[in-house]
TORLUMKOL-883851 format. One record per residue: residue in one letter; x, y, z of N, C-alpha, C in turn; residue number from 0. Coordinates in pm, 1 decimal. Last residue first. Layout:
N
LUMRO;residu;n_east;n_north;n_up;ca_east;ca_north;ca_up;c_east;c_north;c_up;num
LUMRO;A;X;Y;Z;X;Y;Z;X;Y;Z;NUM
...
end
This chain:
109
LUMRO;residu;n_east;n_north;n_up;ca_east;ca_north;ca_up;c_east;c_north;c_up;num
LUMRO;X;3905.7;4836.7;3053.2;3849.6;4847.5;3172.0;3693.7;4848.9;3094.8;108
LUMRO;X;4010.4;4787.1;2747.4;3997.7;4677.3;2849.4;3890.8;4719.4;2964.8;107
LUMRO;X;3990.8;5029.1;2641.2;3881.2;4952.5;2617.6;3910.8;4792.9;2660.7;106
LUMRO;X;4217.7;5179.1;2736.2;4059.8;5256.9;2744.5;3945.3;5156.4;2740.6;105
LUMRO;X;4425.4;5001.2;2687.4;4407.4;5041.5;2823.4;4242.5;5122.4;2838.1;104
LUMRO;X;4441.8;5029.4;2391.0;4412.2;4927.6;2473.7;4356.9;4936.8;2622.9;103
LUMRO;X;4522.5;5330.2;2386.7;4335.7;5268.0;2323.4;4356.8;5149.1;2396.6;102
LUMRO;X;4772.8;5345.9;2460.6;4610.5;5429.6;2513.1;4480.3;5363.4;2475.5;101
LUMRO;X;4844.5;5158.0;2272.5;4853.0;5134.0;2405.3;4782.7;5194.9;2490.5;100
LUMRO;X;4880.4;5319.8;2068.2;4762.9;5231.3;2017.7;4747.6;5172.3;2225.8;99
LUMRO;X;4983.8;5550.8;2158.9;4852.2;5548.0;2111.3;4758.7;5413.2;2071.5;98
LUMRO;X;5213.7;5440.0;2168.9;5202.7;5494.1;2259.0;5078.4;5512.2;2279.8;97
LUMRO;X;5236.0;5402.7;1871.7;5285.9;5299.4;1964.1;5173.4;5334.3;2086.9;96
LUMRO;X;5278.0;5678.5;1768.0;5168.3;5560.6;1767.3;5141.2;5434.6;1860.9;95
LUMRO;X;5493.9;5782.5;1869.1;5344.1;5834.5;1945.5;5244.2;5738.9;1847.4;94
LUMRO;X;5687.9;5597.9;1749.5;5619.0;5614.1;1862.5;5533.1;5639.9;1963.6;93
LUMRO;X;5680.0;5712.8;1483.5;5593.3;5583.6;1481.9;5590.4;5525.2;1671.1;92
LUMRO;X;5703.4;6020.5;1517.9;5578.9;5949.4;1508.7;5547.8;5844.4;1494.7;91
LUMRO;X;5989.4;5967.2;1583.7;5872.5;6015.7;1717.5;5739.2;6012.8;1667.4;90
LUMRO;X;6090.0;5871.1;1359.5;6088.5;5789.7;1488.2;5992.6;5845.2;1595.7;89
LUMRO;X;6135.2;6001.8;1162.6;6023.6;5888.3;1182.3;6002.9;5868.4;1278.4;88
LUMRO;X;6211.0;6287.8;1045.8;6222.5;6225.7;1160.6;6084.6;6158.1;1188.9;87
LUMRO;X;6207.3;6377.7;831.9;6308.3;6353.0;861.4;6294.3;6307.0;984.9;86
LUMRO;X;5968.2;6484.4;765.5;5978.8;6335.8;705.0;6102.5;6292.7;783.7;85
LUMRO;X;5780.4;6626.4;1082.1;5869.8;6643.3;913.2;5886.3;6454.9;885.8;84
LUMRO;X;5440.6;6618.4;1149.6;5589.3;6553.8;1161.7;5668.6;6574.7;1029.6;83
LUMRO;X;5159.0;6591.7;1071.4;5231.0;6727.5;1061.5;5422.5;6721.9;1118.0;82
LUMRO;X;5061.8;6354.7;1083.3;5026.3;6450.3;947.3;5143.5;6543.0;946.9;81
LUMRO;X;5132.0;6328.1;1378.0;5208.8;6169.6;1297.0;5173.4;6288.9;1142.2;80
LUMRO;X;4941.8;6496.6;1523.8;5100.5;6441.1;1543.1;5166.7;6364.9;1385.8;79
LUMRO;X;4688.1;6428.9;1438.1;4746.6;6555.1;1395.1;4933.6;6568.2;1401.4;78
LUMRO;X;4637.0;6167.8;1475.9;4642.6;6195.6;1331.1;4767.2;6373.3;1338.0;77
LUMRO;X;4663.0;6235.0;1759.1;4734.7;6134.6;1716.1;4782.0;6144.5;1537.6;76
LUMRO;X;4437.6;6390.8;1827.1;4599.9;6425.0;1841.4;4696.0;6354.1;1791.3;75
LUMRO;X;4230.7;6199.7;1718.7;4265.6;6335.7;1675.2;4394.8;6396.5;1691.7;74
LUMRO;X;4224.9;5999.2;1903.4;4262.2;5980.4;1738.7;4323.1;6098.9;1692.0;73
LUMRO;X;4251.7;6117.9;2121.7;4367.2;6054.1;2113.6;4376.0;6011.7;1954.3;72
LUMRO;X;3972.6;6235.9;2143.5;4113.1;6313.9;2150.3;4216.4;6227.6;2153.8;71
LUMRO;X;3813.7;5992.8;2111.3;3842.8;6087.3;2047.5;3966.5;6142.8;2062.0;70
LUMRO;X;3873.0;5839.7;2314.4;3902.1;5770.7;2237.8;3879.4;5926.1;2119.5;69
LUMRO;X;3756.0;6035.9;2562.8;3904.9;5980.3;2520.8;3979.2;5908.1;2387.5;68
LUMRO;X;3535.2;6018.9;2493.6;3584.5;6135.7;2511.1;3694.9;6094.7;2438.0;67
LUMRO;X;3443.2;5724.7;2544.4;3434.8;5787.9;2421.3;3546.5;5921.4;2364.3;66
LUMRO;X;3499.8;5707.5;2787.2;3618.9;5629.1;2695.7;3550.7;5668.5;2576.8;65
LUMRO;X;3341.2;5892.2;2917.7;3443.1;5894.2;2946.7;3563.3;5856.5;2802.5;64
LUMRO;X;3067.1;5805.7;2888.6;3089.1;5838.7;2819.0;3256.8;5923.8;2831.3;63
LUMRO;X;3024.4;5649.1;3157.2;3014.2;5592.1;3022.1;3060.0;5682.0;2911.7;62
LUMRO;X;3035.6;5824.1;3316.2;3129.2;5722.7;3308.1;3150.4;5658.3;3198.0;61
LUMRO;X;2899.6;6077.9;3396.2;2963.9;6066.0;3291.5;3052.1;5953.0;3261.8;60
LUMRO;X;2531.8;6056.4;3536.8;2708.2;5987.6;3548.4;2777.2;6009.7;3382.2;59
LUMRO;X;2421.4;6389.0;3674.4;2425.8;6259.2;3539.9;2536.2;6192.8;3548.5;58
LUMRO;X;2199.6;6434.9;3885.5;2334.6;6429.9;3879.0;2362.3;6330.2;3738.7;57
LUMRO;X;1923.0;6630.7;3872.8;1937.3;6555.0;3834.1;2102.6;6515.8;3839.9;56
LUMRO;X;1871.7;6859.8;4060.6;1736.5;6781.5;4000.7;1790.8;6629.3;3956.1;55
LUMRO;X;1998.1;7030.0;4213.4;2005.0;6940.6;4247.6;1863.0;6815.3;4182.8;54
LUMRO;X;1740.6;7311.5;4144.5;1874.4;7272.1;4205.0;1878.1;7090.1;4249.1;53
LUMRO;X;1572.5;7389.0;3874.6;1553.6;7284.4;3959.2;1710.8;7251.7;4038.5;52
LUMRO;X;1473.0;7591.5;3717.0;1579.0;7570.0;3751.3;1575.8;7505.0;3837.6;51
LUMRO;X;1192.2;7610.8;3545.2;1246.2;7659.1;3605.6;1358.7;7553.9;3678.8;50
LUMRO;X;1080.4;7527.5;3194.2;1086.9;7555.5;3343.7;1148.1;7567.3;3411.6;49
LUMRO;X;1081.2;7587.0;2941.0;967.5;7672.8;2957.4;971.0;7596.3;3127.5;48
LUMRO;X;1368.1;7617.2;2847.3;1270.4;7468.8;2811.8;1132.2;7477.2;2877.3;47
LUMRO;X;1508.1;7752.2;3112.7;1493.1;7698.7;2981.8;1410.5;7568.3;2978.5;46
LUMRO;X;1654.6;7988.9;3338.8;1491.0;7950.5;3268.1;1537.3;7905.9;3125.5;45
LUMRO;X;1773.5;8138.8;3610.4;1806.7;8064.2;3465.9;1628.9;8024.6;3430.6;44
LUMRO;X;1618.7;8476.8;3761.6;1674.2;8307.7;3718.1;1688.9;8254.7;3589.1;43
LUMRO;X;1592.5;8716.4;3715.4;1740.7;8687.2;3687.5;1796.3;8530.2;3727.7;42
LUMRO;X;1311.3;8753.8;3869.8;1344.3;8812.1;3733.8;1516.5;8717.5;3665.8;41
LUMRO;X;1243.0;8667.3;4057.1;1292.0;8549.4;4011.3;1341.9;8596.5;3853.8;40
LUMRO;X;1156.9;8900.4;4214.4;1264.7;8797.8;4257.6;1271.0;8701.0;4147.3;39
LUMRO;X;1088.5;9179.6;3989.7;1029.0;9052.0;4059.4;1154.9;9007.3;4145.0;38
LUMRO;X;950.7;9425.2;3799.5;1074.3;9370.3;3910.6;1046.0;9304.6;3987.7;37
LUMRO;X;870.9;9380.8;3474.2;829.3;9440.0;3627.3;958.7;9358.6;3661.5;36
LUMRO;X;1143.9;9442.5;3218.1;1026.8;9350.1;3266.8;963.2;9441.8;3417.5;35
LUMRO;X;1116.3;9617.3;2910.1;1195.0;9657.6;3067.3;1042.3;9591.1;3119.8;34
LUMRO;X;1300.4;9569.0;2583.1;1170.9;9586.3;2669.4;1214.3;9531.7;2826.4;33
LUMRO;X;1550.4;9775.8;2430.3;1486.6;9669.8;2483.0;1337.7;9647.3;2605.9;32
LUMRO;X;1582.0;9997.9;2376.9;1484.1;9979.4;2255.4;1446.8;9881.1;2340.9;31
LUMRO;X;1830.3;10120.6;2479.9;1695.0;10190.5;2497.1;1585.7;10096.9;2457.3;30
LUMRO;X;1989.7;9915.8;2398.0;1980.5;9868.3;2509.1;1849.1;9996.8;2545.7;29
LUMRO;X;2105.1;10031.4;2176.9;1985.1;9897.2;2118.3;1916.6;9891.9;2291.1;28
LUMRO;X;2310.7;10155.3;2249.3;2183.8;10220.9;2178.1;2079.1;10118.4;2179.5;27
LUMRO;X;2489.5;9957.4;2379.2;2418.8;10063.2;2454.3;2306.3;10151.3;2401.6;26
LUMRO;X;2538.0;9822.7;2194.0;2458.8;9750.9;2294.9;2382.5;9914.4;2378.3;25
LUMRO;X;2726.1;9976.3;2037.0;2545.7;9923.0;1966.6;2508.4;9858.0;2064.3;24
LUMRO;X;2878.0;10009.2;2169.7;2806.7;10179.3;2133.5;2659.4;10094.2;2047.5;23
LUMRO;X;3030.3;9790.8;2177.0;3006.1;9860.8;2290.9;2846.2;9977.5;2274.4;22
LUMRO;X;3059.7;9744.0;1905.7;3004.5;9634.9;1971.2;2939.8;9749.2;2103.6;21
LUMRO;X;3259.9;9992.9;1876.8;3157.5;9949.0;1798.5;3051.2;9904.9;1874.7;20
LUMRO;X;3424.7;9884.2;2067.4;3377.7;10027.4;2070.8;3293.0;10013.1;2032.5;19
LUMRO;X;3547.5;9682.8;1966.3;3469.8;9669.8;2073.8;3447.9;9831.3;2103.2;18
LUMRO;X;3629.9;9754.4;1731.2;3513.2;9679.1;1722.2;3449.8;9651.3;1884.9;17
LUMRO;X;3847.7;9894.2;1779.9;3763.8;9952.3;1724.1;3615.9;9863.0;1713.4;16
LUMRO;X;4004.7;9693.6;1959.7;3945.8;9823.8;1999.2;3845.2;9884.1;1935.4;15
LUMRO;X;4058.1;9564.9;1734.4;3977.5;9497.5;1862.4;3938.2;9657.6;1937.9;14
LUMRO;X;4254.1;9695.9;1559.9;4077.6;9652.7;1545.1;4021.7;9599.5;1664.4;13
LUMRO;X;4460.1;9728.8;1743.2;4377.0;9916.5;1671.3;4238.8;9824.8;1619.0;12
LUMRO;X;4543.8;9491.9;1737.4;4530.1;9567.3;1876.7;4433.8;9683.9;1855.2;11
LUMRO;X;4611.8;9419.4;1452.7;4510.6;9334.6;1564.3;4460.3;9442.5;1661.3;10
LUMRO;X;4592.3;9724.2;1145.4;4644.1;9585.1;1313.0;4570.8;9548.2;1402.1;9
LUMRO;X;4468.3;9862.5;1073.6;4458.5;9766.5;1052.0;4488.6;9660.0;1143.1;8
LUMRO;X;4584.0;10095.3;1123.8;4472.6;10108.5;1160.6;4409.8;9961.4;1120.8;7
LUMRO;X;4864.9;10024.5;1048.1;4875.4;10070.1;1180.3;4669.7;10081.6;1206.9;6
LUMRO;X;4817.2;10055.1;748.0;4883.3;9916.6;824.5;4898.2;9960.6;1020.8;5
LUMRO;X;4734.4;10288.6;742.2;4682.2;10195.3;685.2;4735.2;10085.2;724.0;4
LUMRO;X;4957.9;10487.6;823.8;4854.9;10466.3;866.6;4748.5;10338.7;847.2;3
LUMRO;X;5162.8;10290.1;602.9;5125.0;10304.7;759.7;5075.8;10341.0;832.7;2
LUMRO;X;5094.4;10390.7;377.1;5003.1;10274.4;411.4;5058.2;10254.5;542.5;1
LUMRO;X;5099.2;10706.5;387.2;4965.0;10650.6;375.4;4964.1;10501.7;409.6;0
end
């Protein structure tokens, strides 16, 4: 009994079972849904009540570049230096080092 029970449990035997699931409720629900006329523009994007404007707007991400960055370097940085055994100082007071020298270089330019 609990190897069936540990065998119907496992990752591989639930993803299956839930995408079966998932599968067998799109396809019942998928009678219920309402069926538009057939147009050309049926399967354009559409948000914000207008239509998809190619080439409307190019946004510069420059500015918000050294934000990006200045995130993922705190974050990897905390997570490096938190999760380092005790026995070995030296590669996290380097990847600080290394980090504070990323931040200089981000907020000179």
């Amino acid at each position: 009994m609990d190897t069936i029970i540990n065998v119907v449990t496992s990752v591989p035997v639930l993803f299956i079972i839930f995408f079966l699931l998932a599968y067998l409720f799109i396809a019942f629900m998928g009678n219920y849904a309402a069926v538009g006329a057939e147009s050309e523009r049926k399967v354009e994007a559409y948000a914000s009540g207008q239509r998809n404007a190619r080439h409307r707007a190019a946004p510069d991400y420059s500015t918000f570049f050294p934000f990006a960055m200045f995130f993922t370097l705190m974050h990897v940085l905390t997570l490096v230096v938190t999760t380092a055994p005790s026995s070995a100082l030296a590669l996290p007071l380097l990847y600080i080092c290394v980090g504070l020298l990323a931040l200089l270089i981000i907020f000179r330019r």
